[in-house]
N, CA, C and O atoms as a GROMACS GRO file, in nm:
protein
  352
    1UNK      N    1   0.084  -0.118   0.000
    1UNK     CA    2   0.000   0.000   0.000
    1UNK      C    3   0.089   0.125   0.000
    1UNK      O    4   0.184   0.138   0.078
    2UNK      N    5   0.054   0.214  -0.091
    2UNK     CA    6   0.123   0.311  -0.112
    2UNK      C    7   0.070   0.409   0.039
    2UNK      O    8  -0.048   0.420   0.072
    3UNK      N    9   0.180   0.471   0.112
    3UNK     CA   10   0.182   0.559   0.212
    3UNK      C   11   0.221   0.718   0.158
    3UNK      O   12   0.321   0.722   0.086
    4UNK      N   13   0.161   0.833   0.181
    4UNK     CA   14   0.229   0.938   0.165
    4UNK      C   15   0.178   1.045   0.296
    4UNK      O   16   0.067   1.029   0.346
    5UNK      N   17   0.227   1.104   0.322
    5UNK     CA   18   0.243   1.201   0.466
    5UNK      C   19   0.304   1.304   0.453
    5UNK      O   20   0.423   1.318   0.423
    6UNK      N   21   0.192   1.417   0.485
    6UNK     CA   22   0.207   1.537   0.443
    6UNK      C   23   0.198   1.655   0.639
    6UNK      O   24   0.127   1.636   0.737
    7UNK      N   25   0.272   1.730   0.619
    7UNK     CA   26   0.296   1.807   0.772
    7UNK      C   27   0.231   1.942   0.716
    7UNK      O   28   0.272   2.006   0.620
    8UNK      N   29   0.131   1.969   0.789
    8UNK     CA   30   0.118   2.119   0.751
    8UNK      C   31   0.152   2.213   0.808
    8UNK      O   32   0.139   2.329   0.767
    9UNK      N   33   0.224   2.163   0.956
    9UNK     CA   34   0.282   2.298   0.952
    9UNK      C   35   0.439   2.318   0.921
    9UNK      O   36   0.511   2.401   0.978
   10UNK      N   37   0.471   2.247   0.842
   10UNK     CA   38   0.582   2.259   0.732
   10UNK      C   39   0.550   2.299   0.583
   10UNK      O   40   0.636   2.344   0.507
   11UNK      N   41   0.432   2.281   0.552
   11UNK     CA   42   0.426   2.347   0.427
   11UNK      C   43   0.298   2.498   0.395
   11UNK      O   44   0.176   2.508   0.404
   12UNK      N   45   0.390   2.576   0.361
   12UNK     CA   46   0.397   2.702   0.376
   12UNK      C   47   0.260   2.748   0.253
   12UNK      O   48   0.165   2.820   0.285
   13UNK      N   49   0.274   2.702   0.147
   13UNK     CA   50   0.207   2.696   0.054
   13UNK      C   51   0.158   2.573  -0.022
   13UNK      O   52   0.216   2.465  -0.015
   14UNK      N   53   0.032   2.599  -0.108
   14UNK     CA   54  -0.012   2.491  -0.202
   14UNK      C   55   0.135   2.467  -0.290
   14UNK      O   56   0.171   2.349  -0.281
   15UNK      N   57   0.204   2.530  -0.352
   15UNK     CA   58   0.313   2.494  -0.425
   15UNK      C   59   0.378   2.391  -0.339
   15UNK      O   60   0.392   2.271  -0.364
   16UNK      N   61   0.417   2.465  -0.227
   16UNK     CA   62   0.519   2.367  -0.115
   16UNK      C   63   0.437   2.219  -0.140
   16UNK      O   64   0.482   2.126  -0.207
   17UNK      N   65   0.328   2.221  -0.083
   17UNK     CA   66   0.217   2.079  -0.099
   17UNK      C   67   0.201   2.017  -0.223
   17UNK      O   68   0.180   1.897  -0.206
   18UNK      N   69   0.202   2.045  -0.326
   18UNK     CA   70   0.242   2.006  -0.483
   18UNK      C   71   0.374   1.965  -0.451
   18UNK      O   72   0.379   1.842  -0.437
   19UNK      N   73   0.493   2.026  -0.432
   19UNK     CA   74   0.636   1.951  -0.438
   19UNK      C   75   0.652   1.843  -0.380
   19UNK      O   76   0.708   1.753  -0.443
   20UNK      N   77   0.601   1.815  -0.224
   20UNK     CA   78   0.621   1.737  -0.153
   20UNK      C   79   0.530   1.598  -0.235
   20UNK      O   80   0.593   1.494  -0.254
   21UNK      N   81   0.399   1.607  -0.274
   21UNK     CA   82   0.320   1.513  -0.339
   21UNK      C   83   0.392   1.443  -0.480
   21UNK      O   84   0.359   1.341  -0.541
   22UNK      N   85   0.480   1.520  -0.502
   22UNK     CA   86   0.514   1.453  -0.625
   22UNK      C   87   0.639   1.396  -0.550
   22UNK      O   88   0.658   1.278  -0.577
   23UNK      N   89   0.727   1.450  -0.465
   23UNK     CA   90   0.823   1.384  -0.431
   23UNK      C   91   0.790   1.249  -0.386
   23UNK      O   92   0.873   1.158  -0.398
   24UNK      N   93   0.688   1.231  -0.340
   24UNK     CA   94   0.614   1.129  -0.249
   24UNK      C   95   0.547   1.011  -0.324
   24UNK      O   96   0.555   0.893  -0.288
   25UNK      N   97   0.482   1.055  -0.428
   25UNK     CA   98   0.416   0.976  -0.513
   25UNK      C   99   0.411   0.916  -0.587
   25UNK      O  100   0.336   0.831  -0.636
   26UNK      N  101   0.599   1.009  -0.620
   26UNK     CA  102   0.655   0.934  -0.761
   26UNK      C  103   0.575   0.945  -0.894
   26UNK      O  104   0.574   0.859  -0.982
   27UNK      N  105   0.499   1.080  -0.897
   27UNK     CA  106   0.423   1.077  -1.028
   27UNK      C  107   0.552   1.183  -1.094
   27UNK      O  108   0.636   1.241  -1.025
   28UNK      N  109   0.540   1.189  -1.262
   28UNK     CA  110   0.622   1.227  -1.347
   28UNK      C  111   0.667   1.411  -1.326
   28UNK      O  112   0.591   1.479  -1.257
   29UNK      N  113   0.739   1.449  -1.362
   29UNK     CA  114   0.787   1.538  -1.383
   29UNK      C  115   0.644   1.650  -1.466
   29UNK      O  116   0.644   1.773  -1.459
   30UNK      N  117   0.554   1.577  -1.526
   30UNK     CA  118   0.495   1.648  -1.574
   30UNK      C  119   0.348   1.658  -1.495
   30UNK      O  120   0.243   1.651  -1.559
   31UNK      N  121   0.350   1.674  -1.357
   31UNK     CA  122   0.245   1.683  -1.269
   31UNK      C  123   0.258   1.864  -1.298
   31UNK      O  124   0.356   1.937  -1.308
   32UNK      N  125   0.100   1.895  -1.305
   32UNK     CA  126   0.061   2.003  -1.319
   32UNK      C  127   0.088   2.101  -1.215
   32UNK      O  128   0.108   2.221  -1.235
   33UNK      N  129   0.086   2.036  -1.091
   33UNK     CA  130   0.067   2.125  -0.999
   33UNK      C  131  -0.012   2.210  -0.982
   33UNK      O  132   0.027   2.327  -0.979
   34UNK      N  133  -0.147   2.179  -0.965
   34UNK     CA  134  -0.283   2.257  -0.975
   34UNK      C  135  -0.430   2.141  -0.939
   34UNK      O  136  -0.428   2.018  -0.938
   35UNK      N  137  -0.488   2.187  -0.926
   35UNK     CA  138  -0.627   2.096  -0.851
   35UNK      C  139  -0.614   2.020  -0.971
   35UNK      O  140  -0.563   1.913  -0.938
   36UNK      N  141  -0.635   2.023  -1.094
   36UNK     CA  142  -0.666   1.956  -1.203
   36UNK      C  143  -0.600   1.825  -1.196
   36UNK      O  144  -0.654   1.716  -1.210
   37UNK      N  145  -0.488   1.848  -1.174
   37UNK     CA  146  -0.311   1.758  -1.189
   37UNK      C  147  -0.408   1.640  -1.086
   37UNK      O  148  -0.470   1.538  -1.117
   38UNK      N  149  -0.391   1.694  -0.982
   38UNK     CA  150  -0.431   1.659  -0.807
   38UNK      C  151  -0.537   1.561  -0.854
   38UNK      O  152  -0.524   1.440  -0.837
   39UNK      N  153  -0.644   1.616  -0.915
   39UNK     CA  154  -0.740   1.518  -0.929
   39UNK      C  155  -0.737   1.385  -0.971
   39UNK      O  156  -0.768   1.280  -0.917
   40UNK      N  157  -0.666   1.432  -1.138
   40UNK     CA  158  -0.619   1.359  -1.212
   40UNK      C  159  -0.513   1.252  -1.158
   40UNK      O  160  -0.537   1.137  -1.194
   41UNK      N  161  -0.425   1.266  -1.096
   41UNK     CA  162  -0.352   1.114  -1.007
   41UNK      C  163  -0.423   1.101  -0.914
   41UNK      O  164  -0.437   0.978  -0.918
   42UNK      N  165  -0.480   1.134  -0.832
   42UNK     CA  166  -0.532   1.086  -0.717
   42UNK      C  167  -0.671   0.961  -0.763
   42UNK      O  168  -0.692   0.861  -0.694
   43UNK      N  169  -0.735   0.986  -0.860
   43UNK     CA  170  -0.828   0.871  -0.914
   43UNK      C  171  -0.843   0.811  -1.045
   43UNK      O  172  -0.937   0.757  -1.104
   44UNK      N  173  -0.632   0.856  -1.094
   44UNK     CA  174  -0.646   0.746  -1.198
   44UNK      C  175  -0.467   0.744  -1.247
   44UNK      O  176  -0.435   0.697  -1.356
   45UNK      N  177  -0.387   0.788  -1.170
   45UNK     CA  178  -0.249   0.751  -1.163
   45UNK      C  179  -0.173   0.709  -1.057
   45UNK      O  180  -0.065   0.653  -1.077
   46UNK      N  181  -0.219   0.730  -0.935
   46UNK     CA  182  -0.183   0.661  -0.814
   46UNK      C  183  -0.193   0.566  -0.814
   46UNK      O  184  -0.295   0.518  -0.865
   47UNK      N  185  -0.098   0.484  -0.759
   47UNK     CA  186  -0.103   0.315  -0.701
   47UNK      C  187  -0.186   0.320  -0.621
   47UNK      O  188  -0.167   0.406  -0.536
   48UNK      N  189  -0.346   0.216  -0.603
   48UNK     CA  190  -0.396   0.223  -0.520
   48UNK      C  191  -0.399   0.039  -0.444
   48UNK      O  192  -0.406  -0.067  -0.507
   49UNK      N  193  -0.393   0.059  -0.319
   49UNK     CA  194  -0.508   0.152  -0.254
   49UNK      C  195  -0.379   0.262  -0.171
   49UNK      O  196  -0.273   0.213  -0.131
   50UNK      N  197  -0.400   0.361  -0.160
   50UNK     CA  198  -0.300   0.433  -0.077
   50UNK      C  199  -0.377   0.519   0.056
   50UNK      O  200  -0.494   0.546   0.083
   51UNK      N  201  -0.248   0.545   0.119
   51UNK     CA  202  -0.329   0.637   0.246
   51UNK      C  203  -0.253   0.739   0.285
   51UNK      O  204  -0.143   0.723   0.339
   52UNK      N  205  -0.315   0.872   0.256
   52UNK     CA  206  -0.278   0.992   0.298
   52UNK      C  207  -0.307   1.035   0.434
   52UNK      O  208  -0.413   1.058   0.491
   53UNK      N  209  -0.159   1.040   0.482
   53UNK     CA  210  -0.181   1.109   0.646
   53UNK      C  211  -0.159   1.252   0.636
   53UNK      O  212  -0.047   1.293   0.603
   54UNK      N  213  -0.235   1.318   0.656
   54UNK     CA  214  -0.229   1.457   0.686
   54UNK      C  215  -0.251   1.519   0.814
   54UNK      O  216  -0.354   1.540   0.878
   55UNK      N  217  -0.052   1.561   0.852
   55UNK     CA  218  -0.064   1.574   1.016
   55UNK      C  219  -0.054   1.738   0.985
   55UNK      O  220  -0.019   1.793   0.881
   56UNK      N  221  -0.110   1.812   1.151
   56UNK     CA  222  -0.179   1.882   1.175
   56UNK      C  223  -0.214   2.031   1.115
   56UNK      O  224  -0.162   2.142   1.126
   57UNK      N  225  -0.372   1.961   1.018
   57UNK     CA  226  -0.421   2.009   0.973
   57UNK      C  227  -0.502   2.047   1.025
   57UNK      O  228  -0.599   2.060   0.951
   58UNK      N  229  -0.521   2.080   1.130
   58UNK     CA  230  -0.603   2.216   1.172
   58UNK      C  231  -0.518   2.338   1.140
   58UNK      O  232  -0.563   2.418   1.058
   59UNK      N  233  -0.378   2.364   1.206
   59UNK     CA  234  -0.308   2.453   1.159
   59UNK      C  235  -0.251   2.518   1.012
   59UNK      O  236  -0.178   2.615   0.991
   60UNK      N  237  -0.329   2.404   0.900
   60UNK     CA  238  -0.322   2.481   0.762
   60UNK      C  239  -0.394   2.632   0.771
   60UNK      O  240  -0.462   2.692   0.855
   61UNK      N  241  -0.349   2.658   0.657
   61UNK     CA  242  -0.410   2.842   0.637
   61UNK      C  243  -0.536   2.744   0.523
   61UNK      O  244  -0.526   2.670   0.425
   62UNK      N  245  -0.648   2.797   0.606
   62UNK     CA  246  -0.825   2.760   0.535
   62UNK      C  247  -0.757   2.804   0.446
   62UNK      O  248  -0.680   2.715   0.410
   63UNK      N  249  -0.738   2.914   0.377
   63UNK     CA  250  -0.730   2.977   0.231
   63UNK      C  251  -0.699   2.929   0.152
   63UNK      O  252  -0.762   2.916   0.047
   64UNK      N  253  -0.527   2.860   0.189
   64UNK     CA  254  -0.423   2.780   0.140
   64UNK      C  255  -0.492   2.689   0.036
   64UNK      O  256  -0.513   2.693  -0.085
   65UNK      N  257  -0.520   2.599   0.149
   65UNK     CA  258  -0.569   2.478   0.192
   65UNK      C  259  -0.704   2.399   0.135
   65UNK      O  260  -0.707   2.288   0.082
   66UNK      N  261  -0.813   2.486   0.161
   66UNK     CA  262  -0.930   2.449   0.180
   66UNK      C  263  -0.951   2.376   0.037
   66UNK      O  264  -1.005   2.265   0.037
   67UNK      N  265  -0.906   2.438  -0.090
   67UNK     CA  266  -0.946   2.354  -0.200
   67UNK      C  267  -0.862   2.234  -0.231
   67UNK      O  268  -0.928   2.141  -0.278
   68UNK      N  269  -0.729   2.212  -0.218
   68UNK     CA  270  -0.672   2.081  -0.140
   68UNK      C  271  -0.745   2.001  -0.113
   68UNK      O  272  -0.794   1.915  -0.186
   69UNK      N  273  -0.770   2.032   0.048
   69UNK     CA  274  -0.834   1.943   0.132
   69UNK      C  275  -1.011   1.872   0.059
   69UNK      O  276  -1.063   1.762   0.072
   70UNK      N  277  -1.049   1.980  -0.004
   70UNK     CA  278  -1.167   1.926  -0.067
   70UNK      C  279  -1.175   1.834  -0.175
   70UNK      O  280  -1.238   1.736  -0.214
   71UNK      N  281  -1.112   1.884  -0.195
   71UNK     CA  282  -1.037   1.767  -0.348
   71UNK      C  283  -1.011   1.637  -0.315
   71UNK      O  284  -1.048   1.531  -0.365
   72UNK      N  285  -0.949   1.661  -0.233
   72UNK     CA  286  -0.893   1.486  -0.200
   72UNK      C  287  -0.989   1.434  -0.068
   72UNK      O  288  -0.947   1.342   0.001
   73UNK      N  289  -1.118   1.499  -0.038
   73UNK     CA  290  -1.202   1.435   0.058
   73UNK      C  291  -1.274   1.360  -0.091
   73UNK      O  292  -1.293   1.238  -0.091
   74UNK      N  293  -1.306   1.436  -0.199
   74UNK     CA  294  -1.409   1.384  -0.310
   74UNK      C  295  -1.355   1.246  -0.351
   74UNK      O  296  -1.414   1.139  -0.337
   75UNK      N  297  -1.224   1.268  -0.408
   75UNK     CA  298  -1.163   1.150  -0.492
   75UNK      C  299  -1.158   1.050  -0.304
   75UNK      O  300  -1.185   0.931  -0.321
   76UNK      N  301  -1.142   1.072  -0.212
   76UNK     CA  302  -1.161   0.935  -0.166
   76UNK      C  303  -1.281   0.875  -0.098
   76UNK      O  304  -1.278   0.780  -0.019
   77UNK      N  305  -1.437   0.975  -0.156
   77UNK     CA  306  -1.505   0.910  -0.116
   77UNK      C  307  -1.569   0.846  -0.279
   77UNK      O  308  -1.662   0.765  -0.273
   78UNK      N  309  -1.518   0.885  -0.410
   78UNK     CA  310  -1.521   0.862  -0.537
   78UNK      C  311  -1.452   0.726  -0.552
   78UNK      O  312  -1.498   0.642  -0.630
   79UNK      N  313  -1.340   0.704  -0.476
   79UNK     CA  314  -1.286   0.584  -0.491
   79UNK      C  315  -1.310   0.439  -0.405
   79UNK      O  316  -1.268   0.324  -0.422
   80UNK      N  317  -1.414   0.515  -0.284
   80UNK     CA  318  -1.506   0.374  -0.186
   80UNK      C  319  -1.375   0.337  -0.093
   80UNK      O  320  -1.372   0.217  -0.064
   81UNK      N  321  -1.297   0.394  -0.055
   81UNK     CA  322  -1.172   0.300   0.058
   81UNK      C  323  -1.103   0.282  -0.021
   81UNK      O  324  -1.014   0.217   0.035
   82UNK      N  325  -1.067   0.298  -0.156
   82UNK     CA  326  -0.899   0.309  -0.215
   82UNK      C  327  -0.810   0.385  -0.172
   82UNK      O  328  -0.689   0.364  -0.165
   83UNK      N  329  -0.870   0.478  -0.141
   83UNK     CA  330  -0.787   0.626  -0.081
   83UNK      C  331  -0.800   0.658   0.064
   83UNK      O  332  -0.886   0.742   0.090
   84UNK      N  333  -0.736   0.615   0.158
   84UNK     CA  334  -0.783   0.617   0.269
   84UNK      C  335  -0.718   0.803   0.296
   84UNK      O  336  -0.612   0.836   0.244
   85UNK      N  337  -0.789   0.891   0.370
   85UNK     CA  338  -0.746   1.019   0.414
   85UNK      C  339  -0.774   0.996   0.550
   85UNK      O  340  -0.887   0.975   0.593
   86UNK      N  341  -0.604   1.000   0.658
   86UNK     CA  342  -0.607   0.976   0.790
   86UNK      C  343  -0.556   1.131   0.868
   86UNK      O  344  -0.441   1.177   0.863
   87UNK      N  345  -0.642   1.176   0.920
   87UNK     CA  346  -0.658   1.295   0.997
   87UNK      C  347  -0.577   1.307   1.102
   87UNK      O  348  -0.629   1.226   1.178
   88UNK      N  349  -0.438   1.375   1.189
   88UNK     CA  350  -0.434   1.346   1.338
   88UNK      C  351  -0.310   1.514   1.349
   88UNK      O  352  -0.265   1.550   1.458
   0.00000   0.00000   0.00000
């Protein structure tokens, strides 16, 4: 099972959060870096089943964040438990 783990209060920006995801995910050089990109591997280039830990995300900036975080609540309730999103 693919693992990836993301710190928010290490990443400063959505860019920062794009770098780290591709470092992590091992998707190509030609990740968009944009919700579109995001969508697009998360429910049909990712190894699944995988599980995203996203530690403490309360302290993201809403602004940052919020379309992120929405994105990848959709694709893992789109994918039924392929995508597990673990909160702490």
């Amino acid at each position: 099972m693919l693992t990836l783990s993301f710190d928010f209060q290490q990443l400063a920006s959505r860019q920062a959060f794009y770098r780290e995801f591709v470092a992590q995910s091992g998707c190509s050089g030609e990740f968009g870096c944009n919700l579109d990109a995001l969508w697009d591997w998360l429910t049909g280039g990712i190894a699944l089943p995988a599980e995203l830990h996203l530690h403490h995300i309360a302290q993201a900036s809403e602004a940052e964040f919020a379309p992120v975080l929405a994105l990848m609540e959709e694709a893992a309730q789109q994918l039924r438990g392929e995508l597990r999103l673990i909160h702490d």
